[in-house]
VODRENGU-895607 format. One record per residue: x negated, y, z negated of N, C-alpha, C, O in turn; residue in one letter; residue number from 0. Coordinates in steps of 0.05 Angstrom, whole numbers, plus 5000, padded with zeros to 4 digits. Example, Ala and Ser with C-alpha at 12.3 -4.5 7.8 and 13.67 -1.06 7.14 Angstrom:
2
(site (4736 4886 4844) (4754 4910 4844) (4736 4934 4844) (4715 4934 4831) A 0)
(site (4743 4955 4858) (4727 4979 4857) (4742 5001 4843) (4732 5023 4839) S 1)
end
This chain:
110
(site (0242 6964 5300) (0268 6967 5288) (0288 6952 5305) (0286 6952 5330) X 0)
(site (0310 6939 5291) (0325 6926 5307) (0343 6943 5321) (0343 6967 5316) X 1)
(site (0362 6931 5341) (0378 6945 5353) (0410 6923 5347) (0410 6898 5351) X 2)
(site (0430 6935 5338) (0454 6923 5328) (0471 6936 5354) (0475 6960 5361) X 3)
(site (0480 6908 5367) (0507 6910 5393) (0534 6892 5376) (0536 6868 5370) X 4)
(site (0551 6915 5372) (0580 6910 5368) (0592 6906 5385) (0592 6925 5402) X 5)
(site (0611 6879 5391) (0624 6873 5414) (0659 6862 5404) (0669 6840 5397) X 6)
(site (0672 6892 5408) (0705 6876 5398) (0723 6874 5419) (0725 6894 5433) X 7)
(site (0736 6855 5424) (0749 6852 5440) (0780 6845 5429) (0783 6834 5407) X 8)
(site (0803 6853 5446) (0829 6853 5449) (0841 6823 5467) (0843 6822 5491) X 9)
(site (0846 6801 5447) (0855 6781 5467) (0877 6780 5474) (0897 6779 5459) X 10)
(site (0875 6779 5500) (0905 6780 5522) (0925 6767 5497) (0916 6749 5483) X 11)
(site (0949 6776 5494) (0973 6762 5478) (0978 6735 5486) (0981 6717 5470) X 12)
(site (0979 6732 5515) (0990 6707 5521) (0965 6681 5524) (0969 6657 5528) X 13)
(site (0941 6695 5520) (0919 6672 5523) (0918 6645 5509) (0920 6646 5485) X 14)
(site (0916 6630 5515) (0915 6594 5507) (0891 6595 5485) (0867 6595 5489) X 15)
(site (0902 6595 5466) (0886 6584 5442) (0857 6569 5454) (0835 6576 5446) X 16)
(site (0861 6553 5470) (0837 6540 5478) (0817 6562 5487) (0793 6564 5482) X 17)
(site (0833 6578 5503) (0817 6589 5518) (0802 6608 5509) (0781 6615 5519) X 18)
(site (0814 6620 5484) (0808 6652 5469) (0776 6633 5455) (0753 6642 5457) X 19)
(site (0784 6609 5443) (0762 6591 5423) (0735 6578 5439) (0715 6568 5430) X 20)
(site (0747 6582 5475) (0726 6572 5492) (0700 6600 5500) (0676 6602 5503) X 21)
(site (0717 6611 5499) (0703 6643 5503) (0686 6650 5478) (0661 6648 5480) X 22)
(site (0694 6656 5464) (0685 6655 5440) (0661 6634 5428) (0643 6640 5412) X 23)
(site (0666 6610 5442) (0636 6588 5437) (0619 6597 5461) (0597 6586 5460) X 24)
(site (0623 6617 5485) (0609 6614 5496) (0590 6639 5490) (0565 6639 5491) X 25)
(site (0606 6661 5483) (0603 6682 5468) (0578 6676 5451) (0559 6692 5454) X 26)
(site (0576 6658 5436) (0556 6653 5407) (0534 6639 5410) (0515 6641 5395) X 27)
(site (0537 6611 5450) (0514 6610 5459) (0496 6630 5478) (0482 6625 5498) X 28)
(site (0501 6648 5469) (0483 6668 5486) (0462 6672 5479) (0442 6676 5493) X 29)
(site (0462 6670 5444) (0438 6670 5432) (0417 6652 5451) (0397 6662 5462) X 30)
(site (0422 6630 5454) (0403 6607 5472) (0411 6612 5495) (0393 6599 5507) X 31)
(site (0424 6620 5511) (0423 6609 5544) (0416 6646 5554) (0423 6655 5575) X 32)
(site (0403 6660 5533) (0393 6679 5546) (0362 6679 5543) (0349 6676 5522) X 33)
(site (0356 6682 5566) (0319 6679 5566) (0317 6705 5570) (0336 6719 5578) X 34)
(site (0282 6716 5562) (0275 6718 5563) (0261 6738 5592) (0244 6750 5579) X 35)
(site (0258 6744 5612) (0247 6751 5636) (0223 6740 5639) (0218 6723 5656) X 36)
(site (0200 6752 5617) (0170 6753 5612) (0165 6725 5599) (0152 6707 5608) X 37)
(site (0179 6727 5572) (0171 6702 5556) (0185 6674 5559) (0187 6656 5543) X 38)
(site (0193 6677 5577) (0226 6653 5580) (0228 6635 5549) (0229 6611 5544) X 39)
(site (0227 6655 5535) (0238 6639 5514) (0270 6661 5506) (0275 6684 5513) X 40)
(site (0283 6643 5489) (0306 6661 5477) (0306 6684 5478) (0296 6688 5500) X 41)
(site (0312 6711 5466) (0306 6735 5454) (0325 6749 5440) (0322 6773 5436) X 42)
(site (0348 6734 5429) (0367 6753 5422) (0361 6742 5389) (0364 6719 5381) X 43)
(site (0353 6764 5376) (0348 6748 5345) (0369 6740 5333) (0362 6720 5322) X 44)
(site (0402 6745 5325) (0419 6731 5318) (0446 6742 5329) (0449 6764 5339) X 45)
(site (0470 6716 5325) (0492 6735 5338) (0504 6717 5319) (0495 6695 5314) X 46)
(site (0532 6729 5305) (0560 6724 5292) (0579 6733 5303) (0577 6754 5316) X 47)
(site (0605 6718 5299) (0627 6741 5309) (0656 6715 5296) (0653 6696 5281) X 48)
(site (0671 6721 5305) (0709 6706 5287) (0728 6730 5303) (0726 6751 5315) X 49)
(site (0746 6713 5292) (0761 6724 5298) (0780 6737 5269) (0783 6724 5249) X 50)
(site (0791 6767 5274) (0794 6778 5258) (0811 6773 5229) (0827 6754 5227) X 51)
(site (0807 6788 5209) (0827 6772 5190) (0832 6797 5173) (0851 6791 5158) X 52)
(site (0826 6819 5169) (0824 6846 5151) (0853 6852 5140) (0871 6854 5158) X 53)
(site (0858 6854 5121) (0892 6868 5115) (0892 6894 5120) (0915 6904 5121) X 54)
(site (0877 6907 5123) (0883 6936 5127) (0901 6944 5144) (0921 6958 5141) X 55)
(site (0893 6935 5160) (0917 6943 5177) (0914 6967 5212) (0928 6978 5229) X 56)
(site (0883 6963 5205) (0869 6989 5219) (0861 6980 5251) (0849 6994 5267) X 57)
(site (0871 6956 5255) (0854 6938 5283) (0859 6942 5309) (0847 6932 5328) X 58)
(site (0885 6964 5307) (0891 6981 5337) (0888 6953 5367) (0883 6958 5390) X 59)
(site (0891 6928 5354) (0903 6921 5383) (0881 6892 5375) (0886 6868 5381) X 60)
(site (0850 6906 5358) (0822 6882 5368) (0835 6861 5348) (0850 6865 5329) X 61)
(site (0819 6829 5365) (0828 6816 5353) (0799 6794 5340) (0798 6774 5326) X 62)
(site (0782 6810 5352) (0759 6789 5354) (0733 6818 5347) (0736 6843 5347) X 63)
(site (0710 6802 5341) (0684 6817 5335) (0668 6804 5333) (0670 6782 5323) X 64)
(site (0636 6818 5346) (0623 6795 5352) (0604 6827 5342) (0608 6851 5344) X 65)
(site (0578 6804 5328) (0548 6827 5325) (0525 6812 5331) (0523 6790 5321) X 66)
(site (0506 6821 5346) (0488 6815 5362) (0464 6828 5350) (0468 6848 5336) X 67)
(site (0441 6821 5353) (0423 6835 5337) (0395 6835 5362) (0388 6814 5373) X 68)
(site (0388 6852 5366) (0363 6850 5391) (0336 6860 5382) (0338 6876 5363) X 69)
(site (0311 6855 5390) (0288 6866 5374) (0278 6896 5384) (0263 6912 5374) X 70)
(site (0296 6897 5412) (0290 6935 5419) (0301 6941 5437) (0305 6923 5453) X 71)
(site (0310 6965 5442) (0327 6975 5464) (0317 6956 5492) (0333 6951 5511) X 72)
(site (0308 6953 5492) (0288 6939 5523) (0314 6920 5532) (0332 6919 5549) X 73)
(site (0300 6898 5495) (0325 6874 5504) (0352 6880 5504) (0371 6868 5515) X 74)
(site (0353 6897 5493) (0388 6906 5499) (0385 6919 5530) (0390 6906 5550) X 75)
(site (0382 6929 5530) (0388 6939 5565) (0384 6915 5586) (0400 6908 5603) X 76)
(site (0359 6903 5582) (0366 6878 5596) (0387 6857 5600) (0397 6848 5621) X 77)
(site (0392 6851 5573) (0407 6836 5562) (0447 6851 5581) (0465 6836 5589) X 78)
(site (0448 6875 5582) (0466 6889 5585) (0474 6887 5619) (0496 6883 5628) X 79)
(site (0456 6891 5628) (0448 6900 5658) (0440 6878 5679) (0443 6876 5703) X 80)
(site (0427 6863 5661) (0409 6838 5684) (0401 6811 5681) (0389 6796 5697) X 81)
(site (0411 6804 5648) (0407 6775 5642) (0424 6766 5659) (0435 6783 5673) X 82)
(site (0431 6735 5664) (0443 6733 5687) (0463 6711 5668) (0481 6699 5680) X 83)
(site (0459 6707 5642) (0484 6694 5636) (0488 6708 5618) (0493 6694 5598) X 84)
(site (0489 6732 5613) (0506 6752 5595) (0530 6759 5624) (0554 6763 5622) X 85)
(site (0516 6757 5642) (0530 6768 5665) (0551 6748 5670) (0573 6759 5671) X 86)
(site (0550 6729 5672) (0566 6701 5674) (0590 6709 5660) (0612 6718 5668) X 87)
(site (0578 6702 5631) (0596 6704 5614) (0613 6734 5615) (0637 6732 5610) X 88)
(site (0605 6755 5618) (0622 6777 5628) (0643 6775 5652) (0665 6784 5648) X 89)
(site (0634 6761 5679) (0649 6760 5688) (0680 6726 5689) (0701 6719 5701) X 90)
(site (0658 6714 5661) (0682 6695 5653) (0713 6696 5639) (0733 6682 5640) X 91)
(site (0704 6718 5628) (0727 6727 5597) (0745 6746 5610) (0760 6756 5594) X 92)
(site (0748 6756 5642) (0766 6774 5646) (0800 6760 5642) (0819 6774 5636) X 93)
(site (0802 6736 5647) (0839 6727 5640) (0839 6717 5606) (0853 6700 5594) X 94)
(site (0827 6727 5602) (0820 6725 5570) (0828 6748 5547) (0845 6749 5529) X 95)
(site (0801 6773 5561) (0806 6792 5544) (0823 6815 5556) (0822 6818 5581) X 96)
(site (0833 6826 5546) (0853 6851 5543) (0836 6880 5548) (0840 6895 5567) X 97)
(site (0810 6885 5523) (0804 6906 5527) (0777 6902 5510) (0780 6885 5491) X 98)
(site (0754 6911 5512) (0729 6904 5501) (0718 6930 5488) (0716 6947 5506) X 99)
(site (0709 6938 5465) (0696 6960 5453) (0667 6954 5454) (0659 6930 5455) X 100)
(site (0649 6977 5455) (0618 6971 5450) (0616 6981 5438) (0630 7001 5442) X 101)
(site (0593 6983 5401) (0580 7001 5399) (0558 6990 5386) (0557 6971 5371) X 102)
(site (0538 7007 5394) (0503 7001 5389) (0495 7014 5371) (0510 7033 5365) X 103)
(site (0469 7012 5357) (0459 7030 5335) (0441 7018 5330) (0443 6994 5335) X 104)
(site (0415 7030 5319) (0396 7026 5294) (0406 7029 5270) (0419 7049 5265) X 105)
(site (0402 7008 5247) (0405 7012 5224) (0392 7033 5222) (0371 7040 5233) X 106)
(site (0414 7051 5197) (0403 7067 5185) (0396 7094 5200) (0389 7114 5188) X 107)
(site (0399 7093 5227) (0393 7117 5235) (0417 7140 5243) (0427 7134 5264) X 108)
(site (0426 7157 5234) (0446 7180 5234) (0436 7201 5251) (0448 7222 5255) X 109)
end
């Protein structure tokens, strides 16, 4: 069963257009520049994300959303804890982002 990682983030007000759209491409190569440990191949089965556009009105600050899709808790915790360019890129986006939400789940499971 898959494992779904929601990633929303709050971009700093004053951030450079370039920079919010550089984060963001680097954001979406993760799918590829994350290996593997065991199989050094890829492992993240797909990732989407934009930046927001909803009329509702409900977005409390986020401006961005990103969904990640992993094949089992394993790779998510790896992925979270010890890939080393999830880690990168975490510690790239701090004059970027404002404030970052997580949330994880299995489809379908309540």
């Amino acid at each position: 069963m898959s494992l779904i990682h929601v990633v929303l983030f709050q971009m700093q007000a004053d951030a450079k257009p370039e920079d919010v759209k550089a984060a963001c491409d680097r954001f979406l190569a993760l799918k590829d520049t994350c290996i593997h440990p065991t199989a050094q191949t890829p492992y993240i089965k797909s990732v989407t994300g934009g930046k927001d556009n909803s009329p509702e009105g409900l977005q409390n600050g986020i401006t961005h959303g990103f969904v990640v899709e992993f094949a089992s808790a394993e790779d998510r915790d790896y992925y979270v804890s010890t890939d080393p360019s999830h880690l990168a890129f975490v510690a790239s986006i701090g004059d970027v982002v404002e404030k970052a939400i997580v949330v994880d789940y299995n489809a379908n499971v309540y």
